[in-house]
N, C-alpha and C positions, 0 to 999 in steps of 0.2 A: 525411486524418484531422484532427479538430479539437485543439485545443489543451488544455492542461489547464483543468477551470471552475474557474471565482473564484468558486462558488457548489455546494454538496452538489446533485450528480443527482436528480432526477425520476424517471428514466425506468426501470422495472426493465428488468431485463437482455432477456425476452424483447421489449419494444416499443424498442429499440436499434437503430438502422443499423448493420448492419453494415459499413458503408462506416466508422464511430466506432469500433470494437471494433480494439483496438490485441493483435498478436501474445502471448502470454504469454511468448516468451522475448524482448523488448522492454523488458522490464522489467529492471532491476538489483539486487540488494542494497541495501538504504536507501534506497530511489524509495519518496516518499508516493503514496498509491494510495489511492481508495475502494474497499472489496469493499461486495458484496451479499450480509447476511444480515439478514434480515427488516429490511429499510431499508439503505440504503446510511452502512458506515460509515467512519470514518476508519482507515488502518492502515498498515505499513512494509512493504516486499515483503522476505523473510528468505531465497528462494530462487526461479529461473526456470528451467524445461524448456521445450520449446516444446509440451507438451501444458496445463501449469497453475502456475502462481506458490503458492508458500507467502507466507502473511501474517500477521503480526502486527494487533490489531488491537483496537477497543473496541466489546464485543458490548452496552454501555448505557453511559449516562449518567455509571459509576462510573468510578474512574480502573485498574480493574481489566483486563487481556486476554487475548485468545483466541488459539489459534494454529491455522489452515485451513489447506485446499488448496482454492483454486478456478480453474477455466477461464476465458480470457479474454474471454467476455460478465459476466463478475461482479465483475472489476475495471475501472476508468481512472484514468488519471493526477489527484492532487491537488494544488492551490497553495494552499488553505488550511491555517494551520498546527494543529499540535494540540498542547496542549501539555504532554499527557500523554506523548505518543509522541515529535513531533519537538523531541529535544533535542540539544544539541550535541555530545553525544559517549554516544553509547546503551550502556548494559549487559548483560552476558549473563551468568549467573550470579553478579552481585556484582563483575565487573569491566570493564573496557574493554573490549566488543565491538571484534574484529579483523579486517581481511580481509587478507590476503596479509603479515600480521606489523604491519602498520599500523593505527592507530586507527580505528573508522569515524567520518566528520564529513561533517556535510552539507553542499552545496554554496556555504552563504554563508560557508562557515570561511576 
């Protein structure tokens, strides 16, 4: 499996290696991810089954977002930052999003 791109996807999801297409319960809580919706966009993974990841995510241009469910030919992993989405300490309803009583922070914290 390749690495995360340093560059937004090409490829829709049907013309993808399979050999690329990374499990959906692989994913974690706060892993940037591109999803595929009419273009590939930038977004936060918010939950993972091994059937499909929920994502957060920006469905245009605006700093506005979406919240899906998609399988995993329609996400991979992102290193580019966004910076509507990847901030250092995310909210969810007006306060510190938590996981397990802990603040969430991304991996450069």
């Amino acid at each position: 499996m390749s690495m995360a791109p340093t560059f937004t996807p090409t490829l829709a999801p049907p013309q993808r290696d399979p050999a690329d297409v990374a499990p959906a319960d692989s994913y974690h809580p706060a892993d940037p991810v591109w999803v595929y919706r009419d273009g590939w966009r930038a977004g936060i993974i918010e939950a993972a089954s091994p059937r499909a990841v929920t994502v957060t995510y920006r469905p245009g241009a605006h700093r506005g977002t979406g919240v899906d469910t998609f399988t995993a030919p329609y996400v991979t992993a992102r290193s580019i930052e966004d910076p509507a989405l990847d901030r250092r300490e995310r909210t969810q309803f007006g306060r510190p999003a938590t996981r397990n009583g802990l603040p969430l922070r991304d991996s450069a914290a």
